[in-house]
ZAMARGU-4260 file (C-alpha; in steps of 0.2 Angstrom, whole numbers, plus 5000, padded with zeros to 4 digits):
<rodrens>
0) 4982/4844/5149 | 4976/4839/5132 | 4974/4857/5127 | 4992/4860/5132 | 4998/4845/5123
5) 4991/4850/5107 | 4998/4866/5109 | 5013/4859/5111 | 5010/4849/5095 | 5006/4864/5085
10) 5020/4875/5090 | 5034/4860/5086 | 5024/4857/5070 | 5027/4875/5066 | 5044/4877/5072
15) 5049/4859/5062 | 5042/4868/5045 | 5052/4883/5047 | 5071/4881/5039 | 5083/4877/5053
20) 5094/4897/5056 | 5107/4885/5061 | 5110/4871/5048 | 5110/4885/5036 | 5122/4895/5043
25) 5133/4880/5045 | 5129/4877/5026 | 5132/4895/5021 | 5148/4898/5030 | 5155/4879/5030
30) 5150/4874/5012 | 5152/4857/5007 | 5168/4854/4998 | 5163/4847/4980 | 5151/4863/4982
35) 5165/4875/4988 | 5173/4873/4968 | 5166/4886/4961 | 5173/4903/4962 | 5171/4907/4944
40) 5154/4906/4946 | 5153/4923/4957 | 5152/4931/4942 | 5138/4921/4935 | 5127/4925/4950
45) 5132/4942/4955 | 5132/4958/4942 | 5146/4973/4949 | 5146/4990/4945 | 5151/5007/4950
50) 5146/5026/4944 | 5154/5043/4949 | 5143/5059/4950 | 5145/5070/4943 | 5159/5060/4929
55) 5168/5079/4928 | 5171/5090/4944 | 5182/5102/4945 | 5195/5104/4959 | 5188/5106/4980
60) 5171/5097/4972 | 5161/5085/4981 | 5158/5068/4970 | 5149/5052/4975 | 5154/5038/4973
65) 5141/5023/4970 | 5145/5004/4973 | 5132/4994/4964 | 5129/4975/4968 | 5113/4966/4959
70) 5114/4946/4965 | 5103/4933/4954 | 5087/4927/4958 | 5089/4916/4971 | 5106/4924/4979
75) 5109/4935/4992 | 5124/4946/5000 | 5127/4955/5017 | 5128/4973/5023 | 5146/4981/5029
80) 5140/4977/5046 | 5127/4964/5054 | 5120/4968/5073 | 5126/4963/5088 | 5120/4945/5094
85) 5118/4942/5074 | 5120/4922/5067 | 5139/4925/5062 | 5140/4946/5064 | 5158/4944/5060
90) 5159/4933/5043 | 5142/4937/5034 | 5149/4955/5030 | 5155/4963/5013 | 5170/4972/5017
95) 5176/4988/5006 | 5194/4995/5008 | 5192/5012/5004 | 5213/5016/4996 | 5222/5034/4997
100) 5220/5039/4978 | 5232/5051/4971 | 5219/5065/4966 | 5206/5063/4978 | 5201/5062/4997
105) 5188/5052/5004 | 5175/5060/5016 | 5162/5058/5027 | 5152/5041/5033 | 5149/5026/5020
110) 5128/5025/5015 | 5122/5009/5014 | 5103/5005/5014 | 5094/4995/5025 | 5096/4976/5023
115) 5083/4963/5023 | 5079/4957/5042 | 5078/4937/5040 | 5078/4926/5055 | 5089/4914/5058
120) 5083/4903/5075 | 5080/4916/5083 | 5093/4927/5078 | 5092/4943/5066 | 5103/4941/5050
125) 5105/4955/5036 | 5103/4951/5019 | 5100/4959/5000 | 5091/4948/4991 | 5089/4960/4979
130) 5100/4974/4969 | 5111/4987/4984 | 5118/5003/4981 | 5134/5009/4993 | 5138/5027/4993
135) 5154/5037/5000 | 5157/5054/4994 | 5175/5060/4990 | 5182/5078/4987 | 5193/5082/4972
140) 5210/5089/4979 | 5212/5108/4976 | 5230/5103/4969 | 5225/5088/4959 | 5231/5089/4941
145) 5217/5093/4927 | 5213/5078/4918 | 5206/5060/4919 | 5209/5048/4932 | 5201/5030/4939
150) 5194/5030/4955 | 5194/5012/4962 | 5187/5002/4978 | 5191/4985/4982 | 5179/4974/4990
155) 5177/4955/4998 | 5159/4950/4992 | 5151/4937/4998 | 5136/4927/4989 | 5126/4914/4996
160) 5112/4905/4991 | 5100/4893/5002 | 5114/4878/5001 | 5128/4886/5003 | 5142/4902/5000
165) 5153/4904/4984 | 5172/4909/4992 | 5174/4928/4996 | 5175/4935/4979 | 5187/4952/4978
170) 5181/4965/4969 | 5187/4981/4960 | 5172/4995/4958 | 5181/5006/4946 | 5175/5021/4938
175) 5182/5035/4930 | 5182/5053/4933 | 5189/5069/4923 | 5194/5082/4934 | 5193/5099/4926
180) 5202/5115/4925 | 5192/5125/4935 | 5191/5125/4958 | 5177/5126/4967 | 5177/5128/4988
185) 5179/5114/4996 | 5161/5110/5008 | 5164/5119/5026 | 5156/5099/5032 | 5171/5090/5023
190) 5186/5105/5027 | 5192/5098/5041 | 5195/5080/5034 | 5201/5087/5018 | 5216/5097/5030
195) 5220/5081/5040 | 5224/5070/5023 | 5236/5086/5024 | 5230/5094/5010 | 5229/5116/5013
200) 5213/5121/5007 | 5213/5136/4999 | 5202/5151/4992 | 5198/5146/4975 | 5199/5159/4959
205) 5179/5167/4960 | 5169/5158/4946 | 5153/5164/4940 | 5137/5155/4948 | 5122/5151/4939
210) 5106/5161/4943 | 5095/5155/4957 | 5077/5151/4951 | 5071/5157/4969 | 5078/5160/4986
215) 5085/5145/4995 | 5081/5137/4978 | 5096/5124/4969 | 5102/5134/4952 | 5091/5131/4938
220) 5094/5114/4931 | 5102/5107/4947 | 5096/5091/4954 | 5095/5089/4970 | 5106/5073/4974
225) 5093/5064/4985 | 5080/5071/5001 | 5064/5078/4998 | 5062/5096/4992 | 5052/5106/5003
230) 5046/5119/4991 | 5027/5119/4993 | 5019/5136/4987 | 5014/5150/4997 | 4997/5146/4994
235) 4986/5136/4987 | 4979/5147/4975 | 4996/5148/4968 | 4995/5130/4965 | 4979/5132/4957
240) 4984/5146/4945 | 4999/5137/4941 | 4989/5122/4935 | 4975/5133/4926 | 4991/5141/4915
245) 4997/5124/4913 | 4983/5115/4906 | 4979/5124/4888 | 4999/5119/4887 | 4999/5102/4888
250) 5002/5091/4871 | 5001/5073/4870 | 5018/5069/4861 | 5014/5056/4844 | 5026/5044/4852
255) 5018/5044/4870 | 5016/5025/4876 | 5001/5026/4884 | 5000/5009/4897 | 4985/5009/4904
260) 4980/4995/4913 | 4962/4999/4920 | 4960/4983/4926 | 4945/4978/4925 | 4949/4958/4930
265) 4955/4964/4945 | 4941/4974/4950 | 4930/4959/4947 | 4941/4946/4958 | 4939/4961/4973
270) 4920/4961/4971 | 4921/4941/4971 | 4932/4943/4987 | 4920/4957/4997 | 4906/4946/4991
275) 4912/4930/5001 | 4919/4941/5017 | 4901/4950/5017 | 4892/4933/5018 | 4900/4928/5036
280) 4891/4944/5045 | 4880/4945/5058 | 4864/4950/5050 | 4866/4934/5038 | 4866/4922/5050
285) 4850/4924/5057 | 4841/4923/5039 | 4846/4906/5036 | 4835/4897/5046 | 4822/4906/5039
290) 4827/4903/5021 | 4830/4885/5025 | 4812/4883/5032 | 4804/4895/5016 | 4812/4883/5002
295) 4807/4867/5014 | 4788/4873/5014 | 4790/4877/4995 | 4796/4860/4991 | 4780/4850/5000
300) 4770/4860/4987 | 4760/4853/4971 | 4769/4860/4954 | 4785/4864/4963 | 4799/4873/4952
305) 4814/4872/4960 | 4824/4878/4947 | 4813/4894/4944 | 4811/4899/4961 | 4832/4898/4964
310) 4832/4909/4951 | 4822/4921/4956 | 4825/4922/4973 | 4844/4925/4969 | 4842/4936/4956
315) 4831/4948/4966 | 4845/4949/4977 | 4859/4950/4964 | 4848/4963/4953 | 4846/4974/4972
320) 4862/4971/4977 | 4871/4977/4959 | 4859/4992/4960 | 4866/4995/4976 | 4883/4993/4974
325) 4884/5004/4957 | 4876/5019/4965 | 4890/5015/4982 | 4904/5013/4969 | 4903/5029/4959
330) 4901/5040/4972 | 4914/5031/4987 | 4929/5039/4978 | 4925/5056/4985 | 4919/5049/5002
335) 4934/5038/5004 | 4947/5051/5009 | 4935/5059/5021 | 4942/5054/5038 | 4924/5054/5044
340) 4921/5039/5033 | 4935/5030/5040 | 4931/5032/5057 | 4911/5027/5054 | 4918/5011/5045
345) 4931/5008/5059 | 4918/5008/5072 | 4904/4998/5063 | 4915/4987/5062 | 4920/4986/5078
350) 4901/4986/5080 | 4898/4969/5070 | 4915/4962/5079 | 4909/4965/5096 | 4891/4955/5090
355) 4901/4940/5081 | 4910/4938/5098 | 4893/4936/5105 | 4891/4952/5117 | 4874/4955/5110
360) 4863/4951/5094 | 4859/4963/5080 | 4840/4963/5077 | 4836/4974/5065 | 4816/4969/5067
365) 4822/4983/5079 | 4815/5000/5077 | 4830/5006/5084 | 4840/4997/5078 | 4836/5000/5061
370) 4836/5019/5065 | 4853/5018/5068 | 4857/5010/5053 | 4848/5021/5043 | 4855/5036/5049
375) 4874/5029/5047 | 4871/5027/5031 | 4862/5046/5030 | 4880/5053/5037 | 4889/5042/5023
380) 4876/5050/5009 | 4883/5068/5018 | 4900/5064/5017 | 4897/5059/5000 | 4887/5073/4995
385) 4901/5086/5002 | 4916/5078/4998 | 4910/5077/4978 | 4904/5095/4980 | 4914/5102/4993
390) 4901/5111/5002 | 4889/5106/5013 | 4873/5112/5001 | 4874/5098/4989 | 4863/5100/4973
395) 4844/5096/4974 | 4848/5077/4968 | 4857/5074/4984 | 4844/5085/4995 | 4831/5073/4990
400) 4841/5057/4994 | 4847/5064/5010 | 4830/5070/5015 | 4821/5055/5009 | 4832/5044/5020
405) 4830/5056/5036 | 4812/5054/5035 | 4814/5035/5033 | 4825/5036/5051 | 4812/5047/5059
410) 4795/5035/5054 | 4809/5019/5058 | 4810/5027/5074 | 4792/5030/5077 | 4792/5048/5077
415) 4782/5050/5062 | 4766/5038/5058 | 4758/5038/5040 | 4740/5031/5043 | 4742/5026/5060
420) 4753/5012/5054 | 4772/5013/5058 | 4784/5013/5042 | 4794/4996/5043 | 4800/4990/5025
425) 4806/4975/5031 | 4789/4972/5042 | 4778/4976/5023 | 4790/4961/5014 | 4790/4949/5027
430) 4770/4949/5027 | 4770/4948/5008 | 4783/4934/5005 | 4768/4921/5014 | 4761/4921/4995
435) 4772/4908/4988 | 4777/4905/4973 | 4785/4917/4962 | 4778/4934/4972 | 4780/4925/4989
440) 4801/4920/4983 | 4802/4938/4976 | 4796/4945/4992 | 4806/4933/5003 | 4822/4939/4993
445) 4819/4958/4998 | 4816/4954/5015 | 4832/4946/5015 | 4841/4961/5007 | 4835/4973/5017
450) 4837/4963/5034 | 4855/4960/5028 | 4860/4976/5019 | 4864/4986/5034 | 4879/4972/5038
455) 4883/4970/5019 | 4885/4988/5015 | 4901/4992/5023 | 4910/4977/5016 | 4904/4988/4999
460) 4911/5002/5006 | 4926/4994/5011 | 4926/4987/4994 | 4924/5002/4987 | 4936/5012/4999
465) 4952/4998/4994 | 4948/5001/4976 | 4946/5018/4977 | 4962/5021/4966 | 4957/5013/4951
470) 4947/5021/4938 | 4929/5017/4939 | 4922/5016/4924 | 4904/5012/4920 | 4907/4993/4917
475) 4919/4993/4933 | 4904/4998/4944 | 4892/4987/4932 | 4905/4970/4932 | 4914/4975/4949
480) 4892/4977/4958 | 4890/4962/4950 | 4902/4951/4955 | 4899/4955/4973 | 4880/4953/4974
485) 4882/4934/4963 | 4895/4929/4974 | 4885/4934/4989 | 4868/4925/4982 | 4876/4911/4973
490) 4876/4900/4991 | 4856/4902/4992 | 4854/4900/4973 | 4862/4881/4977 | 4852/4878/4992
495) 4834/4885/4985 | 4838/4873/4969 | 4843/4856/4979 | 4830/4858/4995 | 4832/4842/5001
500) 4852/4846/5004 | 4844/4859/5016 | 4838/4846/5028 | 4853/4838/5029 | 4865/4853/5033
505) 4873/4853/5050 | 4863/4863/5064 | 4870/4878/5066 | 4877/4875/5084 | 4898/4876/5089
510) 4904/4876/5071 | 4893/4891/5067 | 4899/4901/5082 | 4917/4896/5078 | 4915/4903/5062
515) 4905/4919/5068 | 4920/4921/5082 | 4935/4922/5069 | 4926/4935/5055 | 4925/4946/5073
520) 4943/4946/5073 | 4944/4949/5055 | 4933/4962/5056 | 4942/4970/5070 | 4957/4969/5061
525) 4949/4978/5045 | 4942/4991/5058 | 4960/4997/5064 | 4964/4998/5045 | 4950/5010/5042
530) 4953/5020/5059 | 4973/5021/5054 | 4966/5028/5036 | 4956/5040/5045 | 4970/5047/5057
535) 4981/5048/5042 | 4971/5061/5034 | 4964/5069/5050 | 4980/5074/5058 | 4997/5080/5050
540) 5008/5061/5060 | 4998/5051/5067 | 5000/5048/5086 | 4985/5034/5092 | 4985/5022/5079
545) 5002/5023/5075 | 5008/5009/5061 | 5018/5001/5077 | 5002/5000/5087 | 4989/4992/5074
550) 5002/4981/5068 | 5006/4974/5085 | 4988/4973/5089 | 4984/4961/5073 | 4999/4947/5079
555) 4988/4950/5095 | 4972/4945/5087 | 4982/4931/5077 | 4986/4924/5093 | 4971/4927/5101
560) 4962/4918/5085 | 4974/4903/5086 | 4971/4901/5105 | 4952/4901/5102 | 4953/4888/5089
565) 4964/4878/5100 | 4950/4878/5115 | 4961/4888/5129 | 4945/4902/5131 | 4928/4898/5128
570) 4915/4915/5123 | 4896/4917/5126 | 4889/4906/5114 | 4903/4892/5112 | 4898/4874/5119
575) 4913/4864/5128 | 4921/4852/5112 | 4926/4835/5119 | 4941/4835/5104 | 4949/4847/5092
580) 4943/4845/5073 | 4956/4845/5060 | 4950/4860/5051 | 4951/4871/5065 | 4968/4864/5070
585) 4973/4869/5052 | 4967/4886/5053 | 4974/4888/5071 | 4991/4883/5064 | 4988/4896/5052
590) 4983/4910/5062 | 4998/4904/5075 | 5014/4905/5061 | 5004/4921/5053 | 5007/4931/5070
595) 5025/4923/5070 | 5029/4931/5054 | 5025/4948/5058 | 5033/4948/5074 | 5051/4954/5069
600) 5043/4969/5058 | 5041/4977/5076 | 5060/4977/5081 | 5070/4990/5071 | 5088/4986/5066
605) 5100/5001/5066 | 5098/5018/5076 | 5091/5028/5061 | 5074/5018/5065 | 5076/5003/5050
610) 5063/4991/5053 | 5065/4970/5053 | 5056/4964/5036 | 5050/4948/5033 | 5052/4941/5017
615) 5039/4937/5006 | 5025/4947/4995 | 5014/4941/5011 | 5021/4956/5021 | 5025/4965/5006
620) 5005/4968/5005 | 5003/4971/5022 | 5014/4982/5026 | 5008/4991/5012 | 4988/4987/5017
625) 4992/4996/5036 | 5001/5011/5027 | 5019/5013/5033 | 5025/5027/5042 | 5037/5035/5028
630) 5057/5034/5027 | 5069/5045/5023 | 5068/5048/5004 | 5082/5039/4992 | 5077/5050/4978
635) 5075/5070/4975 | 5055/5070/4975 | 5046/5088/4978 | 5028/5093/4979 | 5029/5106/4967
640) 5029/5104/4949 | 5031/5122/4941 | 5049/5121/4950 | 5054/5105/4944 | 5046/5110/4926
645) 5057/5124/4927 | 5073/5113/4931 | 5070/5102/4919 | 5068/5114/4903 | 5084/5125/4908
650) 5095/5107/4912 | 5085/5097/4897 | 5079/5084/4907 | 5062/5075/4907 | 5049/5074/4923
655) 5043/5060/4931 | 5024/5063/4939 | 5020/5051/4951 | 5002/5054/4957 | 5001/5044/4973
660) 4990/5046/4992 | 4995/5044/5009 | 4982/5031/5012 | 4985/5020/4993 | 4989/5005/4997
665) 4996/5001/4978 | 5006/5016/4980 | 5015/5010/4994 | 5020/4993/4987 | 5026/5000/4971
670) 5037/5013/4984 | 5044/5002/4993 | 5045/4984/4982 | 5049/4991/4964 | 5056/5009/4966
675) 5069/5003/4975 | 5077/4990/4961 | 5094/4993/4954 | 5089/4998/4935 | 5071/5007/4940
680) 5081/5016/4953 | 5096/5023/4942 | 5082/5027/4928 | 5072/5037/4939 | 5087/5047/4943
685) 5089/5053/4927 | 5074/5064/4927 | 5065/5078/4941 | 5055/5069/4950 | 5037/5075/4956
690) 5025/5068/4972 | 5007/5075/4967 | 4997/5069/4982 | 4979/5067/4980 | 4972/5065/4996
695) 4984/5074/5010 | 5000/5084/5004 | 5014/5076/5019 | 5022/5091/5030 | 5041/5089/5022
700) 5035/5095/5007 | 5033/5114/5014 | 5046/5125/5015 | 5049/5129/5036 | 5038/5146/5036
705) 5024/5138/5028 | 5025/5125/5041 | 5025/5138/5056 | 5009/5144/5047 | 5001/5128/5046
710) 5003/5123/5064 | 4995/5108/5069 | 4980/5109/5054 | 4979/5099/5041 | 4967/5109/5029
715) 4981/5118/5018 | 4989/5100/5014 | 4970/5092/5011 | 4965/5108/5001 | 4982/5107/4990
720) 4979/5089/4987 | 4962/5092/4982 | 4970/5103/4970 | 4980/5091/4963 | 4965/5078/4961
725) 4956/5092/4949 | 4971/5095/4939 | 4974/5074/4937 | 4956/5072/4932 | 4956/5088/4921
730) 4975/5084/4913 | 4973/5064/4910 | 4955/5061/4913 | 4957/5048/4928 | 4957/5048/4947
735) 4967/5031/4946 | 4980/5030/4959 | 4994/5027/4957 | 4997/5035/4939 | 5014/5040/4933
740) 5016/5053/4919 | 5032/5058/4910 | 5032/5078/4904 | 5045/5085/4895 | 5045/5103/4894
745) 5049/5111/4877 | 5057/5129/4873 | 5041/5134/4867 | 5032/5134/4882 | 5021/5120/4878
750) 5024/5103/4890 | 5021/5087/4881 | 5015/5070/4888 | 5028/5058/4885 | 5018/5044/4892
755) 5005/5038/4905 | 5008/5022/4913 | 4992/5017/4925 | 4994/4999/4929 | 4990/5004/4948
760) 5001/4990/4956 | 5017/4987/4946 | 5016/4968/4941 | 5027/4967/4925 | 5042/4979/4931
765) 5052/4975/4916 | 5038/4985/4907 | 5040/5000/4919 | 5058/4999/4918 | 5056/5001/4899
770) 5043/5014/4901 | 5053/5024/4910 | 5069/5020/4900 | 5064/5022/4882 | 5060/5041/4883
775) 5077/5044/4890 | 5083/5036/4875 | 5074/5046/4865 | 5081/5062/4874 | 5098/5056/4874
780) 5100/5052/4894 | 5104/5034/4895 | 5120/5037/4900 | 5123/5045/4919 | 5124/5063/4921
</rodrens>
C-alpha cells in the first residue's frame, strides 16, 4: 500500500509540473481582455511572405504558389486543419481563401508540412513553432493575356504565445507573376480541372524543347521542384571513373570560406562522458573491494606515500588506458559501419546488461571467460583489418596482431601450455602487485586494467563508433584517449590519496545493486541502438528493429527503470528497503516523465505517416540518436553528382554537396532541425543539391531497373558509398561526417571549391545560413529563380 501511494505521489507530482492543456487553451482562445489590445502587434511577432515559381511562365504552365509564415521566438501558429478529438480542431486553424483570379486557375490539393504534435491534457494540438511553407500550384490560362499580373491569397492567421492569442490577423500573400507570350500544354494531371473552371484547353503552337542530358532525365539546367532524383549510375565503376576524372579538376576558389570546426572540445567532453558511463560496469565492481583493501594495507606501512602511490597507480591506468583508446580510435572508423561491429557491440551489451541485472557474474579469473573475451576482440581486430583494407588478407602488421591475439585465446583457453604453466596475464600481475610500494601499486594498477578492460572496451568502441564522423586527428585520438582513461582513474586517484575515506564508504550492499540494476537498462538501451545501426547497413529497410520497435521498447525500459526505483519488483541480489530514499525517488521521477515524453512520438498524425513530435532538443537528439526511418524529401536531392554538375554549368547554378550516412547521428539532426528553417530552406533551393552517402547509398536513389537488379542485396549501395568515402577523403582530405561543400562548375571544365563547412552538428545556423548565402551573392542568385 505504501508503494502504491508513493506512486500515486510521483505520477501527481509529475502531472502537477506539466503546464495544464486546458488553462492554456482557455488562455489561447479566451485571452484576457487588457491582453486582447493588440492587433498591431501580429506584425511584430509574425513575418509574411509569398514567392511564385517560376516569376514568368508562359500560358497552360504550371506555377507554384508558396505561402510563407516565420512566427518570432516564442510564438506559434496552426496548420489549415488539426485532427479529430483535437483541444479546439475547429478555431486553432489558419484559414486560406483561395479567390478566382483573372488569369489563372488554381489546381490540385493545398501542401502543408507536418506540424509540431504538442499535448494538451491529453489531447494532440498542431503547431509551427517555427517558420511553414504552404504550397498550391496554379495553371496559367491558355487565353490569358501576355503580361504582368498579381496573384493574391488571403488568409486568417492566428499567433499565439504561452499566455494568450493576438486576434485573427487577415492576411494578403501577394506575389507577382509575368505571363509570357509563348503556350505550353497544359499537365494531362491538371486537364480536367483546368476544363471545369470552363476554360477549353487547346493544342499549343509547337515550341522547341531543350535537349535532354539522358533518357528520363529533366533538360539540362532544369531543377527538379522537390522529390529525390533516382539517378544512380549503372555501375559502380561508373561512379568511380567519374570521380577519378573529377579529381585533377578540382580548384579551391581564392574566396572559398573554409569553416571547419574539427571540434576538438567536443571530442574531449565525449571521452569525459564514456569515461564515467564505463566506470558503472560489471567487471569494475568487483575490483573495488580489492583496491579498498590494497591502499588500507599500504597505509598501515612505515614510510607510507600516499600521494605518490595515487599517482602511480592512476597513471598506470590512464597511460594503458590512453594507449588503448589511441590505437581503438584511429582504426574504429573503418569498423564502425561494418554491421558486424554493430551486432557484436549490441549483443555484449546485452551481455553486461543481463550480468548488472544479476543473472550471473562475470569472472574473468575465468579461463573461459577470458577466452571469450579475447576472441570478441580478435573478430573486432578482423573487422577492423578488412573494413580499412577491404580484403580479408590484411597487410603483415595486422597478421601479427591478429595472430598474436589468437594465440593469446588458445593458451587463455588452455589449449596451448608454454613451460607447463598456463598463460594468465592477469594471474602473472596479481602475483606481483604482493610487492608493495611502488612495483606492487604499478602491478596492482595492470591487474586492474586488464581485469576491467574486457567491460571497458566497448564503451571505447561505443565512444569511438558515435564519434566516428568527426575527423580524427592525431591530438583527437591523444586528448579524446585521454580524457576517457583520466576520467575513468580519477575516482581511485582520490581514494588511493585519502585512504582513511576508504574505510568509511558505505558497504556495497542495496545501493550498489541499485546502481548496477539501472546501468543494465542503460546498457540495454545503448544495445538496441547498436543492433538498429547494424540492420541499417545490413539490409536495404530495416524490418526487426524498426525505429517504431526500439523506440517503444526504451519508454519500456523507462518504465520498467522507474518501477524498479519505486520498489514494485525486486531482482536477484536486491534486499527488501523498509522506505524509498530521496535520490531514487528523484531519479524514478525522472525515468517516469522521460518515458512520458516519448510516448506521443509513436502515434502518427495524418494519413501520409507524419509522426507526433515532442518538443524540445531532448527528443531532437534522440530521434536523431535512434536514426529515423526517412520522410519524403522537401528538397531535389540526388545521389549522382556528374548529373547535377552537368545541370548546374548549362543553368549557371552552384551545387551544394552534402556528405552525410544512414547511421550519423549529427546528419540527422541537422536534416531534420536546421534544413528545414524558412531562410536555409529557400537558400538551399537555389542550388543542385547533392546526397554523397558514405556508408550505405538509400534504395530511392536508383533508377527502377537498377533496382530490379539489386534485389534484396545491399553490396552495390555499400560498395557506391565506399566509393564515395574515397573520393571525400581523396577531394577534401576528411572523413568528417556530415561535411557540406559548395562546387561551382566553370566553362572550362574545371569545378572549383566555393567553400567547406565541417562543423558536424550545425550550432550557429546563422553562420550556415551565411555560408550557404554569400556565394549565391556572389553568383548573382539571391533573388528566386
Amino acid at each position: 500500500m505504501r508503494t502504491l501511494r508513493t506512486l500515486l505521489v510521483v505520477v501527481l507530482g509529475w502531472v502537477a509540473l506539466t503546464p495544464s492543456a486546458v488553462g492554456q487553451v482557455d488562455d489561447l482562445f479566451n485571452p484576457d481582455p487588457k491582453t486582447a489590445k493588440r492587433k498591431s502587434k501580429f506584425w511584430t511577432v509574425m513575418e509574411v511572405s509569398a514567392a511564385v515559381e517560376p516569376r514568368e511562365a508562359k500560358r497552360g504552365q504550371t506555377v507554384t504558389f508558396k505561402m510563407m509564415l516565420t512566427p518570432a521566438k516564442g510564438w506559434h501558429t496552426y496548420p489549415t486543419e488539426q485532427p479529430a478529438g483535437s483541444v479546439n480542431p475547429s478555431a486553432a486553424n489558419t484559414f486560406l481563401e483561395f479567390s478566382k483570379e483573372g488569369g489563372i486557375v488554381w489546381v490540385g490539393k493545398l501542401k502543408e508540412p507536418p506540424a509540431e504534435s504538442i499535448l494538451h491534457d491529453g489531447k494532440v494540438q498542431l503547431e509551427y513553432r517555427q517558420a511553414v511553407t504552404f504550397e498550391r500550384q496554379f495553371v496559367v490560362r491558355p487565353d490569358a493575356k501576355p503580361g504582368p499580373i498579381t496573384i493574391k491569397v488571403t488568409a486568417d492567421v492566428l499567433a499565439c504565445d504561452d499566455t494568450g492569442c493576438l486576434p485573427p490577423e487577415e492576411v494578403a500573400f501577394t506575389a507577382p507573376l509575368t505571363i509570357l507570350e509563348e503556350s505550353v500544354t497544359v499537365d494531362p494531371q491538371f486537364a480536367k480541372e483546368v476544363a471545369e473552371a470552363g476554360v477549353q484547353v487547346k493544342e499549343p503552337t509547337p515550341t522547341p524543347t531543350p535537349a535532354k542530358d539522358q533518357p528520363g532525365q529533366k533538360a539540362a539546367g532544369e531543377a527538379p521542384r522537390s522529390g529525390v532524383q533516382a539517378e544512380m549510375p549503372a555501375s559502380t565503376e561508373q561512379l568511380r571513373e567519374f570521380y577519378e576524372r573529377l579529381l585533377p579538376k578540382l580548384v579551391k576558389s581564392g574566396s572559398a570560406a573554409d569553416e571547419t570546426d574539427n571540434g576538438l572540445w567536443a571530442f574531449v567532453l565525449a571521452g569525459v562522458f564514456w569515461g564515467l558511463v564505463s566506470l558503472a560496469t560489471p567487471c569494475v565492481f568487483p575490483m573495488i573491494p580489492i583496491t579498498v583493501t590494497f591502499f588500507i594495507k599500504q597505509a598501515e606501512k612505515e614510510h607510507h606515500r600516499p600521494f605518490v602511490l595515487a599517482l602511480v597507480y592512476s597513471g598506470t591506468i590512464v597511460i594503458v588506458l590512453t594507449i588503448a583508446a589511441m590505437l581503438l580510435l584511429s582504426a574504429l572508423r573503418a569498423a564502425s559501419v561494418n554491421p558486424l561491429t554493430n551486432v557484436l557491440l549490441g549483443l555484449l551489451f546485452i551481455f553486461f546488461a543481463l550480468s548488472l541485472f544479476g543473472l550471473f557474474e562475470i569472472e574473468l579469473s575465468s579461463r573461459w571467460q577470458l577466452g571469450f573475451f579475447l576472441l570478441f576482440f580478435s573478430g573486432l581486430f578482423a573487422i577492423i583489418a578488412y573494413e580499412s583494407r577491404g580484403d580479408w588478407l590484411p597487410s603483415p602488421w595486422w597478421q601479427t596482431v591478429i595472430g598474436a591475439i589468437v594465440l593469446f585465446d588458445l593458451a587463455a583457453l588452455g589449449f596451448l601450455v608454454f613451460d607447463r604453466r598456463e598463460v594468465n596475464l592477469a594471474t602473472y600481475t596479481a602475483a606481483r602487485q604482493d610487492q608493495g610500494g611502488v612495483v606492487g601499486t604499478v602491478f596492482m594498477a595492470l591487474t586492474f586494467t586488464i581485469i576491467s578492460f574486457a567491460c571497458v572496451a566497448p564503451f571505447l568502441g561505443a565512444f569511438g563508433g558515435t564519434t566516428a564522423g568527426s575527423t580524427l586527428t592525431f591530438w583527437h585520438r591523444l586528448f579524446g584517449g585521454l580524457a576517457f582513461s583520466t576520467t575513468f582513474a580519477s575516482p581511485f586517484f582520490l581514494l588511493a590519496l585519502f585512504p582513511s575515506v576508504l574505510k568509511k564508504l558505505p558497504r556495497s550492499g542495496a545501493w550498489m545493486n541499485s546502481v548496477k540494476v539501472v546501468m543494465g537498462f542503460l546498457e540495454l538501451a545503448a544495445a538496441l541502438k547498436f543492433l538498429r545501426q547494424g540492420e541499417l547497413v545490413l539490409v536495404p529497410v530495416p524490418q526487426i528493429f524498426t525505429f517504431d520497435l526500439v523506440l517503444g521498447i526504451w519508454i519500456g525500459l523507462c518504465l520498467l527503470a522507474a518501477l524498479y526505483l519505486l520498489n514494485f519488483y525486486r531482482l536477484p541480489h536486491d534486499t527488501p528497503a523498509e522506505h524509498l530514499s530521496v535520490p531514487r525517488l528523484i531519479l524514478a521521477s525522472a525515468f517516469l516523465g522521460m518515458g512520458f515524453y516519448l510516448l506521443p512520438a509513436l502515434f502518427r498524425v495524418n494519413d501520409e505517416g507524419a509522426k507526433q513530435k515532442p518538443a524540445g532538443a531532448t527528443y531532437a537528439w534522440l530521434n536523431s540518436f535512434l536514426l529515423p526511418d526517412p520522410v519524403d524529401a522537401r528538397l531535389p536531392w540526388t545521389g549522382n553528382l556528374e548529373a547535377a554538375l552537368d545541370r548546374a554549368r548549362a543553368s549557371h547554378r552552384l551545387v551544394f554537396v552534402d556528405f552525410t550516412g544512414e547511421t550519423c547521428t549529427n546528419c540527422k539532426i541537422n536534416e531534420e532541425s536546421v534544413f528545414p528553417r524558412f531562410d536555409i530552406d529557400q537558400a538551399l533551393r537555389k542550388f543542385e543539391l547533392v546526397q554523397l552517402f558514405t556508408d550505405k547509398v538509400p534504395n530511392k536513389y536508383y533508377p527502377p531497373d537498377v533496382l530490379a537488379r539489386l534485389g534484396s542485396s545491399v553490396s552495390r549501395q555499400r560498395a557506391d558509398a565506399k566509393v564515395n568515402l574515397e573520393f571525400q577523403r581523396e577531394a577534401f582530405g576528411t572523413e568528417q561526417l556530415p561535411l557540406y561543400v559548395i562546387l561551382e562548375p566553370r566553362s572550362d571544365g574545371k569545378v572549383a571549391v566555393l567553400g567547406v563547412y565541417s562543423e558536424g552538428k550545425i550550432n550557429d545556423e546563422t553562420a550556415f545560413a551565411r555560408f550557404l548565402q554569400e556565394p549565391l551573392a556572389r553568383m548573382g542568385q539571391v533573388a528566386s529563380r
